[in-house]
MITI-550404 format. One record per residue: residue number from 1; x negated, y negated, z negated of N, C-alpha, C, O in turn. Coordinates in Angstrom, 3 decimals. Each point is the difference from the previous one (the first is absolute). Layout:
N
NUM  X  Y  Z  X  Y  Z  X  Y  Z  X  Y  Z
...
# end
This chain:
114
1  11.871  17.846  -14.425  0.280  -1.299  -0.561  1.505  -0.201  -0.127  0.841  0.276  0.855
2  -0.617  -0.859  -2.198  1.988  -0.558  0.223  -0.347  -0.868  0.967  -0.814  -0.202  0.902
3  2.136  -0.403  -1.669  0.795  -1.655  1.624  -0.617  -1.052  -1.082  -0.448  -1.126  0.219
4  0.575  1.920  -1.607  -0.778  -1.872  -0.534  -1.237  -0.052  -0.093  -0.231  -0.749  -0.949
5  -0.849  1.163  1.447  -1.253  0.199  0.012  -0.203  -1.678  1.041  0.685  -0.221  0.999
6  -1.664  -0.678  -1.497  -0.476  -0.947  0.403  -1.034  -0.026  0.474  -0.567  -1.057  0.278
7  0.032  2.306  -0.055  -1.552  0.050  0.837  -0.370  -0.957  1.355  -0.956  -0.774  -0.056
8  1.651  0.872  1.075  0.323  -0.605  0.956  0.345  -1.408  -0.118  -0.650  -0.756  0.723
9  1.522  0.247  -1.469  0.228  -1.351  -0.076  -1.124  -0.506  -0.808  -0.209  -1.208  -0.117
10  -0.882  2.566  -0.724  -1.379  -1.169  -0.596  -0.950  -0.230  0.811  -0.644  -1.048  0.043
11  0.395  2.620  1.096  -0.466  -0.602  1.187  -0.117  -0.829  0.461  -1.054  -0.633  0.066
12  2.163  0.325  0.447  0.670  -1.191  0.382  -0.377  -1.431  -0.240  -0.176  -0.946  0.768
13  0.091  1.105  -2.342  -0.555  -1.531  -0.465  -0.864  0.113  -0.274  -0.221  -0.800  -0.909
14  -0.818  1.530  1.180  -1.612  -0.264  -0.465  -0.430  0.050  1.362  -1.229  0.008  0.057
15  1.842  0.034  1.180  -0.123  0.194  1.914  0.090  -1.984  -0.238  -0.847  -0.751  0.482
16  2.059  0.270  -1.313  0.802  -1.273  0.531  -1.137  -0.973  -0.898  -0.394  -1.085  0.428
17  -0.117  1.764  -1.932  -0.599  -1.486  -0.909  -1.562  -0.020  1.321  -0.510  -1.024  0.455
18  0.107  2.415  -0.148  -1.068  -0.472  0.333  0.139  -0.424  1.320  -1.057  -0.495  0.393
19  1.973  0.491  0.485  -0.248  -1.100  1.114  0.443  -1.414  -0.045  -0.228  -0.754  0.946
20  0.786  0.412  -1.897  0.777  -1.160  -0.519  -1.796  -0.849  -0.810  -0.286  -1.197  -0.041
21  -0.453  2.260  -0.408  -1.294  -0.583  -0.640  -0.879  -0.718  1.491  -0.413  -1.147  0.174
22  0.359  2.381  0.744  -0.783  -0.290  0.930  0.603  -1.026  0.906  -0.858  -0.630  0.618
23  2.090  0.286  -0.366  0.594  -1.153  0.585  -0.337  -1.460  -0.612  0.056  -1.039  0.658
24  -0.415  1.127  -2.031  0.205  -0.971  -0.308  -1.515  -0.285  -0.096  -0.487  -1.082  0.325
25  0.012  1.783  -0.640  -1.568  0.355  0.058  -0.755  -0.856  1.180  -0.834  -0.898  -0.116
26  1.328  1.397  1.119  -0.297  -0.440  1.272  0.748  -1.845  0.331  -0.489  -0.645  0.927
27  1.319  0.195  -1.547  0.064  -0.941  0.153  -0.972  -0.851  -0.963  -0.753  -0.918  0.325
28  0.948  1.409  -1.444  -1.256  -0.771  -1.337  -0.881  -0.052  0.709  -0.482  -1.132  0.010
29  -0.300  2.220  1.007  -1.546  -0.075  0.488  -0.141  -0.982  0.727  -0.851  -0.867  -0.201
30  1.951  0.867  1.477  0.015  -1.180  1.220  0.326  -0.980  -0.545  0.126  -0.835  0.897
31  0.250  0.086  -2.467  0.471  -0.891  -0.129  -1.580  -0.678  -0.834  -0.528  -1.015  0.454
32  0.155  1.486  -1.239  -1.467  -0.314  -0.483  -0.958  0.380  0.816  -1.023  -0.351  -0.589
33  0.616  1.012  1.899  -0.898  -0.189  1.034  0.803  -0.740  1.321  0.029  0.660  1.038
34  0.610  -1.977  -1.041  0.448  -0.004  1.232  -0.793  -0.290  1.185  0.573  -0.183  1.074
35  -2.372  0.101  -1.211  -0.730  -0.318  1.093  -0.983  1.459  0.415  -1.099  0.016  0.554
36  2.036  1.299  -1.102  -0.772  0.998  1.014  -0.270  0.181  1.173  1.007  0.181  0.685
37  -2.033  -0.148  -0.098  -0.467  -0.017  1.366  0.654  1.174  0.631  -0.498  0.519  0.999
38  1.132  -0.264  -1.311  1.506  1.455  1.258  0.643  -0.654  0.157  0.716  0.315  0.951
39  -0.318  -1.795  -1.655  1.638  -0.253  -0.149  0.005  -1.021  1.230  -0.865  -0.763  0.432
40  2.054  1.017  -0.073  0.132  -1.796  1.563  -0.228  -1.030  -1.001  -0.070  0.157  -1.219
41  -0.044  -1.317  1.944  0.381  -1.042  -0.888  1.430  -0.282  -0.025  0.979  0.504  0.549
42  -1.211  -1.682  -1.541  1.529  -0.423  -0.431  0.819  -0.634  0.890  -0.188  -1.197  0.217
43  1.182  1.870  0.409  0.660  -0.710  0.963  1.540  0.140  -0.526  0.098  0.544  -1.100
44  1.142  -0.962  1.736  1.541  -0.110  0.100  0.270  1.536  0.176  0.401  0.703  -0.928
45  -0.620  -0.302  2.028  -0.313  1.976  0.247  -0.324  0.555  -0.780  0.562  1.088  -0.132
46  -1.742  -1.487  -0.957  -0.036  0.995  -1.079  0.747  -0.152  -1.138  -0.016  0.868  -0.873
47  0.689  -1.899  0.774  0.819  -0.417  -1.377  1.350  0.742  0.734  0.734  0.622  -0.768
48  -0.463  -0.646  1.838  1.035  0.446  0.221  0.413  1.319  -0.391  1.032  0.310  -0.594
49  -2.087  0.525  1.051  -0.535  1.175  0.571  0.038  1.005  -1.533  0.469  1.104  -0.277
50  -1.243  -2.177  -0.497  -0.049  0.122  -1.733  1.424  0.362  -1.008  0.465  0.787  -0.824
51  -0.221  -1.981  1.581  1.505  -0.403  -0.595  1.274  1.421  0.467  0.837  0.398  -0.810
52  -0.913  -0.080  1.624  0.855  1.112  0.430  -0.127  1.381  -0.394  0.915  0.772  -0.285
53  -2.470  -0.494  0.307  -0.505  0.937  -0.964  0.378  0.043  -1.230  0.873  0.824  -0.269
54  -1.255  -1.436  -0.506  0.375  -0.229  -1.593  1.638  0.257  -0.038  0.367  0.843  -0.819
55  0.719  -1.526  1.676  1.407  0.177  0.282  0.278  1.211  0.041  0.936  0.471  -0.645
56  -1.771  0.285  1.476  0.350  1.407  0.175  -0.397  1.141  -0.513  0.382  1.127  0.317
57  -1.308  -1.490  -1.278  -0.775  0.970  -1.491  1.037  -0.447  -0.668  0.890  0.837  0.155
58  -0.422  -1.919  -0.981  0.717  -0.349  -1.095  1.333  1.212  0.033  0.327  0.703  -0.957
59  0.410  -0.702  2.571  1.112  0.190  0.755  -0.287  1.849  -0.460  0.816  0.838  -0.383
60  -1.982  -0.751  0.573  0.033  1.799  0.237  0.087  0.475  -1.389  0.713  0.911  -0.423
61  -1.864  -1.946  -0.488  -0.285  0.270  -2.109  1.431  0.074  -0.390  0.321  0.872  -0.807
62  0.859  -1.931  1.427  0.844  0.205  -0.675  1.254  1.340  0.496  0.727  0.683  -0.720
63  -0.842  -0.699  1.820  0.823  1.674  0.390  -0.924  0.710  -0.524  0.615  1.058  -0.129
64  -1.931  -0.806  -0.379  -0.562  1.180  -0.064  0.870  0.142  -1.732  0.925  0.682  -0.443
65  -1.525  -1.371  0.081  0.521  -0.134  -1.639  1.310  0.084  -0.234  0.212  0.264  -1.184
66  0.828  -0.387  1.875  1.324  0.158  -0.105  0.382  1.994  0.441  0.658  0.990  -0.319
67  -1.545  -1.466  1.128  0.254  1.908  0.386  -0.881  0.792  -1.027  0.588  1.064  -0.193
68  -1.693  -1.110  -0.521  -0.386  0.586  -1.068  0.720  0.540  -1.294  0.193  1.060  -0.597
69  0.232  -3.057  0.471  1.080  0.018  -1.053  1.278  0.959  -0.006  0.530  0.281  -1.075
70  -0.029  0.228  2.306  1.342  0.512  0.228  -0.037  1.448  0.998  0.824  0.629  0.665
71  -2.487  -0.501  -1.035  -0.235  1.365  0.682  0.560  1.262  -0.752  0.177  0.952  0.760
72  0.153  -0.715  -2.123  0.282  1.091  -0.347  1.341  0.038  -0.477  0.262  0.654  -1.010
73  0.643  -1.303  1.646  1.204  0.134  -0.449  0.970  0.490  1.076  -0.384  -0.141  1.161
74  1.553  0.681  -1.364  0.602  0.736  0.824  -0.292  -0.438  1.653  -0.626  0.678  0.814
75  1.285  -2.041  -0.575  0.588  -0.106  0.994  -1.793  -0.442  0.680  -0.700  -0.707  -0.725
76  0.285  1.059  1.724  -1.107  0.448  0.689  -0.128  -0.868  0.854  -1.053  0.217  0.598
77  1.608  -1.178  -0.173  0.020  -1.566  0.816  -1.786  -0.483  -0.338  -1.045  -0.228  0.609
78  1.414  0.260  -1.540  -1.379  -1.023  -0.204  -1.758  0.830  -0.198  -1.183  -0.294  -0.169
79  2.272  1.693  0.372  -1.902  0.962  0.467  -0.119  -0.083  1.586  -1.094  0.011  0.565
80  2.474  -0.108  0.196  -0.705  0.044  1.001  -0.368  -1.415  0.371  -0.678  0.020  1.028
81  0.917  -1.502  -1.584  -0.646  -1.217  0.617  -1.577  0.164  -0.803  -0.950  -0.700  0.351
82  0.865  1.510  -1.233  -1.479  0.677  -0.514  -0.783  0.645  1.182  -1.209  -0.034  0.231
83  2.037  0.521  0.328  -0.496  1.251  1.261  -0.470  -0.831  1.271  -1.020  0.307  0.617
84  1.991  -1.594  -0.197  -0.233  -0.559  1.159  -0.906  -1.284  -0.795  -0.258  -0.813  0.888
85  -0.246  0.388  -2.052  -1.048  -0.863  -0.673  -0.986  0.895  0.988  -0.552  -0.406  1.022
86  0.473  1.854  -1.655  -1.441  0.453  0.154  -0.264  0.484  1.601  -0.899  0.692  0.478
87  2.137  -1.389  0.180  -0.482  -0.081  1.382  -0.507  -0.950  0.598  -0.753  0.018  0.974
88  1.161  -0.871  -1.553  -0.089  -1.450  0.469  -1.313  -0.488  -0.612  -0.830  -0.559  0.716
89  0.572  0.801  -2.321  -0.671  -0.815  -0.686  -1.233  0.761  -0.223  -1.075  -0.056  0.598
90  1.551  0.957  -1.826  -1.002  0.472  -0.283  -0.257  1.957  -0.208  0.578  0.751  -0.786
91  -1.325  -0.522  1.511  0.712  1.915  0.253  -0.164  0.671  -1.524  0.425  1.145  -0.150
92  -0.987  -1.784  -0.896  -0.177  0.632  -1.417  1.368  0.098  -0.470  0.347  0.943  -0.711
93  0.231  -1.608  0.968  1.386  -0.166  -0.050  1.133  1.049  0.078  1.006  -0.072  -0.706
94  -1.314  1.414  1.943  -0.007  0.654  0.731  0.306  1.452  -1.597  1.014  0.638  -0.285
95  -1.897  -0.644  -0.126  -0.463  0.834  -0.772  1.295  0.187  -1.255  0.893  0.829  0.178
96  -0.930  -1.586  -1.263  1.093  0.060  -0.735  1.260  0.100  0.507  0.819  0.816  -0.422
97  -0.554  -1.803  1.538  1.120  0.015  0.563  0.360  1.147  0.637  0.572  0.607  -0.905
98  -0.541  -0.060  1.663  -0.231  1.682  0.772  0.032  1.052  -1.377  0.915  0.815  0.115
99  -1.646  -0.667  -1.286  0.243  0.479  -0.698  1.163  -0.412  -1.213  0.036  0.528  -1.111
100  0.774  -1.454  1.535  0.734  -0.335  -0.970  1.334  0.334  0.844  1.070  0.207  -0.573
101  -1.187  -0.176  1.761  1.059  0.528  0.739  0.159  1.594  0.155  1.104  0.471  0.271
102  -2.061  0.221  -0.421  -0.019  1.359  0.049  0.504  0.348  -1.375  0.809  0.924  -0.076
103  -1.140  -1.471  -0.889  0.108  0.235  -1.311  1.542  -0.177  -0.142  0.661  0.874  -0.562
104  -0.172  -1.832  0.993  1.536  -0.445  -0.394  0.729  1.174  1.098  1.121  0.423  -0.286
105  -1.916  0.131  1.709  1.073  1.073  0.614  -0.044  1.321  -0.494  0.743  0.889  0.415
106  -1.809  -0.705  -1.510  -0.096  1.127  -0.817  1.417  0.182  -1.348  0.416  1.066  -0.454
107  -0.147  -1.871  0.245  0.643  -0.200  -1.173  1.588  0.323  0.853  0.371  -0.632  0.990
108  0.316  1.627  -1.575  0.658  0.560  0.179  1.294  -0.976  -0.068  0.743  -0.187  0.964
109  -0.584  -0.385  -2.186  1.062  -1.485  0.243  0.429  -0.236  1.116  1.127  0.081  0.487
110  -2.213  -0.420  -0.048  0.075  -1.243  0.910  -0.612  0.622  1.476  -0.430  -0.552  1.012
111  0.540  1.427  -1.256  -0.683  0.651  1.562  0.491  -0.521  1.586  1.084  0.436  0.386
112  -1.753  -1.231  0.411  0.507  -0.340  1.328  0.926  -1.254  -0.107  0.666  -0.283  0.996
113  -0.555  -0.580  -2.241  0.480  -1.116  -0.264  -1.248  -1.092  0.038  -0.576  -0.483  -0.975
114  0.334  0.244  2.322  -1.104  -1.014  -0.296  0.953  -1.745  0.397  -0.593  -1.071  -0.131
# end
């Protein structure tokens, strides 16, 4: 493969549209069934609880997407907050990223300039 080959960064975004579907997915469901018999009831704790969640998906969609966006360009900053996403967040993540870093220490340019 060259250095401009985008395989990895399409990875990448077909890893990011479809959990971005299922996030939201999952809120559409709990929001038009809100009396499933699994769920607690409605209390202050769960709005809270709700509320911090959603804070911290929004928080991860938007580093993930910034590091996608700026995964194949020289400076390699933003594959590895790709690398520690797919530690934190989500391990599919793991995959493009790892191969987009091997790929860029292959390339003779830029060899050991991460």
């Amino acid at each position: 493969m060259d250095r401009d080959s985008k395989v990895f960064q399409t990875i990448a975004w077909i890893i990011f549209i479809i959990e971005l579907i299922l996030i939201i997915g999952v809120g559409l469901v709990s929001h038009f069934y809100p009396r499933d018999p699994t769920a607690r009831p409605d209390s202050f704790l769960k709005f809270i609880v709700s509320f911090y969640f959603v804070i911290f998906a929004v928080i991860m969609e938007v580093l993930t997407y910034f590091a996608i966006k700026h995964m194949t360009r020289e400076n390699q900053s933003w594959n590895i907050v790709l690398i520690i996403m797919g530690f934190i967040h989500n391990p599919l993540f793991l995959i493009p990223s790892i191969g987009e870093l091997i790929l860029h220490l292959k390339n003779k340019d830029t060899y050991g300039h991460i």
